[in-house]
GUVOVO-252388 format. One line per 4 residues: number of its first residue (from 0); for each residue x, y, z of N, C-alpha, C. Coordinates in nm, 2 decimals. Last residue first. Layout:
<atoms>
NUM> X,Y,Z,X,Y,Z,X,Y,Z | ... .
</atoms>
This chain:
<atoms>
124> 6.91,4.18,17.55,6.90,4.05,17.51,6.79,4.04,17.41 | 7.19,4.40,17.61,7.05,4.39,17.62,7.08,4.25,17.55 | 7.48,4.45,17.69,7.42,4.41,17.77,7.22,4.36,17.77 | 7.61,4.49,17.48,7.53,4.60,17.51,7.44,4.52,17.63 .
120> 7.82,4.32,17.39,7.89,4.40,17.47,7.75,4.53,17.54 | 7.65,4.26,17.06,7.76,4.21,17.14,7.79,4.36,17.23 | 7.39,4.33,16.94,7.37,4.31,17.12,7.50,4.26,17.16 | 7.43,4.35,16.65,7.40,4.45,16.75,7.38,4.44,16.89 .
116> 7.22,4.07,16.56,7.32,4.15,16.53,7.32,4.27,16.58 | 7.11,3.79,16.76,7.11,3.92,16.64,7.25,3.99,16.65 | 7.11,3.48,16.80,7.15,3.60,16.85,7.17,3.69,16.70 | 6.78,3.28,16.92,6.89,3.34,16.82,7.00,3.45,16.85 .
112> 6.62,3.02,17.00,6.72,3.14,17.06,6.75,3.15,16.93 | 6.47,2.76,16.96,6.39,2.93,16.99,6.48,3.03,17.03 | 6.58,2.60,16.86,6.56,2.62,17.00,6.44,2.74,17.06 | 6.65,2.61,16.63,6.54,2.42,16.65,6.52,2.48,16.85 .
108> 6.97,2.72,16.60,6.83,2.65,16.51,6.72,2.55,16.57 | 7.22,2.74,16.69,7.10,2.78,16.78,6.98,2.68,16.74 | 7.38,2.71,16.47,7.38,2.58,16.61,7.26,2.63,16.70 | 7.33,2.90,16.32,7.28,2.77,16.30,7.33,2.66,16.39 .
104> 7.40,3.13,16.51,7.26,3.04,16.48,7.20,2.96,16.44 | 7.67,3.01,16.52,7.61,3.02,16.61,7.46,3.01,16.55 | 7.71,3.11,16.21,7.75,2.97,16.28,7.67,2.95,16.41 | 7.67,3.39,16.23,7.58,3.30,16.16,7.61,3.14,16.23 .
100> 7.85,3.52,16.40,7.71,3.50,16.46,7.64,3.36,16.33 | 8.13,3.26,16.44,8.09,3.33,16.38,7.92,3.39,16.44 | 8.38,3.16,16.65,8.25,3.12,16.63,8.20,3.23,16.55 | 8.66,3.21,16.77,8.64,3.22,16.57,8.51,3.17,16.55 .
96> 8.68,3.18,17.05,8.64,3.34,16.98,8.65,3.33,16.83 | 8.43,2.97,17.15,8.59,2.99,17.13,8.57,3.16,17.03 | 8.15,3.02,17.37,8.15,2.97,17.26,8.35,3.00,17.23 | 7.83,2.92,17.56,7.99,2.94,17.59,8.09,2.91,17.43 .
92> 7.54,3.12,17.61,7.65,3.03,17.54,7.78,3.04,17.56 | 7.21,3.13,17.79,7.39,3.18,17.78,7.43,3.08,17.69 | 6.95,3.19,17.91,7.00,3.18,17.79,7.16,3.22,17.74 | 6.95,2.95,18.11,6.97,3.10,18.14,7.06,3.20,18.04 .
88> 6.83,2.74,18.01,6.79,2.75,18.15,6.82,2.96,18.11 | 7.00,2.62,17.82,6.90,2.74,17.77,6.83,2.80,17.87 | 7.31,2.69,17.77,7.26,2.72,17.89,7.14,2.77,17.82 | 7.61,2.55,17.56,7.49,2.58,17.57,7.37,2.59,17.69 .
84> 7.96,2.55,17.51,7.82,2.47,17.61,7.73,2.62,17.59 | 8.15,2.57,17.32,8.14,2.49,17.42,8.01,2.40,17.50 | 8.17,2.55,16.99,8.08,2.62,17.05,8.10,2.53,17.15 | 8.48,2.62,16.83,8.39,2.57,16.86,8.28,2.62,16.98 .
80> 8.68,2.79,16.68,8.51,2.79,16.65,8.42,2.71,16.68 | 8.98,2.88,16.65,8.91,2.83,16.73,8.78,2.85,16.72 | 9.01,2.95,16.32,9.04,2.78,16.37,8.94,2.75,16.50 | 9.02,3.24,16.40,8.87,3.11,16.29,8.92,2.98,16.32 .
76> 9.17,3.37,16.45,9.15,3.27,16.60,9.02,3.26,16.49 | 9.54,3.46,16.35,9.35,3.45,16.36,9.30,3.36,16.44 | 9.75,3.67,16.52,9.62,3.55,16.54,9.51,3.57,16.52 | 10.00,3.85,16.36,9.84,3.82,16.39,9.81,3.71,16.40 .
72> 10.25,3.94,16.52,10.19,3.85,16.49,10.08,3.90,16.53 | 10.44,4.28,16.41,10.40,4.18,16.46,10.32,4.05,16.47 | 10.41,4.63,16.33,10.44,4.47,16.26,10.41,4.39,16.39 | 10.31,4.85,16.44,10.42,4.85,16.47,10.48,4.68,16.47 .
68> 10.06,4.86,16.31,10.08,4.97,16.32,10.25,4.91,16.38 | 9.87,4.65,16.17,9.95,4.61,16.27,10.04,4.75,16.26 | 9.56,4.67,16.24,9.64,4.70,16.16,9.74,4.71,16.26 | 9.27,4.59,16.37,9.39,4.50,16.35,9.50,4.52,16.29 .
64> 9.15,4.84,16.44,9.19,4.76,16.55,9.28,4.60,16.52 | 8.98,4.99,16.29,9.09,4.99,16.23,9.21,4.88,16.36 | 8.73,5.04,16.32,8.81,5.09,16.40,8.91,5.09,16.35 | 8.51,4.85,16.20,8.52,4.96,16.17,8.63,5.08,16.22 .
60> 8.59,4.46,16.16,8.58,4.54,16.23,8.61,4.71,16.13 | 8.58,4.23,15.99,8.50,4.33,15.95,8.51,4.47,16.07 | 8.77,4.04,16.04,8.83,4.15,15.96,8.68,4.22,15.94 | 8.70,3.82,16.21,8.66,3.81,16.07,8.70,3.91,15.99 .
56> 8.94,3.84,16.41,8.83,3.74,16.36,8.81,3.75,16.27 | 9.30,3.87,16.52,9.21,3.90,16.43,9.06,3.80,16.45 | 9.50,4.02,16.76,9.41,3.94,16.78,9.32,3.98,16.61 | 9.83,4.09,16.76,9.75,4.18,16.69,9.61,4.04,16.64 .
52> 10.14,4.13,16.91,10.03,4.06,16.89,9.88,4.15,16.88 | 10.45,4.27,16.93,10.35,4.31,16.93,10.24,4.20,16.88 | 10.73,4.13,17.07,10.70,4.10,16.98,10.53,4.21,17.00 | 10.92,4.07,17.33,10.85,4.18,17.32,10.81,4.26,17.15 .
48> 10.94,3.78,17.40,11.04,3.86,17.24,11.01,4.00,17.23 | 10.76,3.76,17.56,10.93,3.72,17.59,11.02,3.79,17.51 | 10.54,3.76,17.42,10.56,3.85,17.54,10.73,3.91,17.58 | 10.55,3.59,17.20,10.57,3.72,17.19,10.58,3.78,17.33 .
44> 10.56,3.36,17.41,10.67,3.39,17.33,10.66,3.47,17.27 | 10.28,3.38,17.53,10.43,3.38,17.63,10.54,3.44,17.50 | 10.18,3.38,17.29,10.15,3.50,17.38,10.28,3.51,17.47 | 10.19,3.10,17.22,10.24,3.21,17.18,10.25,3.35,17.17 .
40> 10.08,2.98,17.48,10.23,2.94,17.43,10.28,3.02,17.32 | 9.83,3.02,17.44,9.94,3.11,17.56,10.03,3.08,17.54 | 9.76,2.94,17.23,9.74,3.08,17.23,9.83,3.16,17.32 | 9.76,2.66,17.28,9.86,2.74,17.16,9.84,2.88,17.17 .
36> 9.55,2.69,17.49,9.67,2.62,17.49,9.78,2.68,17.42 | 9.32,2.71,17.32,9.37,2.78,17.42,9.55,2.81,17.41 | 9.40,2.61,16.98,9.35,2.59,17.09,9.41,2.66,17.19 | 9.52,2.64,16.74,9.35,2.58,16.71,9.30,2.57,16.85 .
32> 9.63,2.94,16.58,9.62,2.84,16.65,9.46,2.77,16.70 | 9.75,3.08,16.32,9.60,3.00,16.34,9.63,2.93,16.45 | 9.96,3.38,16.22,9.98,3.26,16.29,9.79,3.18,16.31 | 10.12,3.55,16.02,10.00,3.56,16.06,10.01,3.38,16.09 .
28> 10.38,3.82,16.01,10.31,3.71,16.04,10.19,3.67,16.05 | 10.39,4.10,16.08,10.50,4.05,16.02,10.49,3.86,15.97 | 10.08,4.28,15.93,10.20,4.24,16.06,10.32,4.14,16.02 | 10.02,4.54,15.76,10.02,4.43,15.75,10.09,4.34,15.91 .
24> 9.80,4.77,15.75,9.91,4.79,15.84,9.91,4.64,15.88 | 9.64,5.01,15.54,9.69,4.87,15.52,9.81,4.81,15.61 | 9.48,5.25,15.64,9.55,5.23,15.53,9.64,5.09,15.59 | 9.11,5.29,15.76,9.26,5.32,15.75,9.34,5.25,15.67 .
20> 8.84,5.32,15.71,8.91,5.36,15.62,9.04,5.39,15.63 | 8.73,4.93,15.79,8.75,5.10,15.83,8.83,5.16,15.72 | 8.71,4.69,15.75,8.65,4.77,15.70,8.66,4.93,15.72 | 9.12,4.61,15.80,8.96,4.55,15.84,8.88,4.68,15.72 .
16> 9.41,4.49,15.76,9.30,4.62,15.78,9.21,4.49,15.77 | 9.60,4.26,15.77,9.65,4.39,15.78,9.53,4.55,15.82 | 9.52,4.02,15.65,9.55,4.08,15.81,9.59,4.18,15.84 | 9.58,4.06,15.38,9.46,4.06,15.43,9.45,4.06,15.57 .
12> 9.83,4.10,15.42,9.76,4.22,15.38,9.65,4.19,15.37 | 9.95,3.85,15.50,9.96,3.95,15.58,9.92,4.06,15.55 | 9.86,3.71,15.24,9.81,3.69,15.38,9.81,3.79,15.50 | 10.04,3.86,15.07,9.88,3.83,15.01,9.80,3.80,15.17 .
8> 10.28,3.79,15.18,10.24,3.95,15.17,10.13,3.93,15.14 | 10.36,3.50,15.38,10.35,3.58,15.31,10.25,3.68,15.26 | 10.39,3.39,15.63,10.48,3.49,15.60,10.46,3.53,15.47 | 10.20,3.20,15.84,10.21,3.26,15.70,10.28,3.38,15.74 .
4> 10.13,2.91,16.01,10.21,2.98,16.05,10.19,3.07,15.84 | 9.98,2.67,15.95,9.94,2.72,16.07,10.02,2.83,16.08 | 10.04,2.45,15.77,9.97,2.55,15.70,9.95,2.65,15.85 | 10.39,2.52,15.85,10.30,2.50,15.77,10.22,2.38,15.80 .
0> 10.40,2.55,16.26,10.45,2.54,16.12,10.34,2.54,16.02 .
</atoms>
């Protein structure tokens, strides 16, 4: 419910595009859940309602990969931002997917790690 659930057009058109140059593909909804938990309980029930789910984080993506091209709920997942656990042994982080990079370094701060920008998914370090 409210503030965790928006039906309106100012919200679902900021959920609607990212930085790419495609054209504004708002979804019918835009939902915050704060934990795992809520994620599968509304996954189950879009699944159920064969509802389309449309994962958002910061909207900077270049693909065009949140426009909701056939409406349905966006989850923003910025609620979930916490950082689980920290591995300096073998420089790993366990973190919820609304952890930002800046947030993350400033939880890094005071260690000697950082993570840059450009090494998600490339396997270098």
């Amino acid at each position: 419910g409210t503030p965790n659930v928006s039906t309106a057009m100012a919200v679902r058109e900021q959920h609607g595009h990212d930085e790419s140059m495609h054209v504004c593909a708002p979804p019918d909804a835009v939902v915050w859940p704060h934990s795992v938990g809520q994620v599968q309980e509304l996954a189950a029930l879009c699944y159920r309602c064969r509802v389309p789910m449309v994962p958002f984080g910061t909207g900077t993506g270049l693909e065009g990969g949140v426009n909701a091209v056939q409406g349905g709920v966006c989850f923003d997942l910025s609620h979930m931002d916490g950082i689980m656990e920290l591995s300096l042994e073998d420089f790993s982080v366990s973190v919820e997917p609304g952890v930002t990079r800046k947030a993350l370094n400033s939880y890094l701060r005071g260690t000697g790690l950082w993570f840059p920008v450009g090494t998600v998914g490339t396997g270098k370090q």
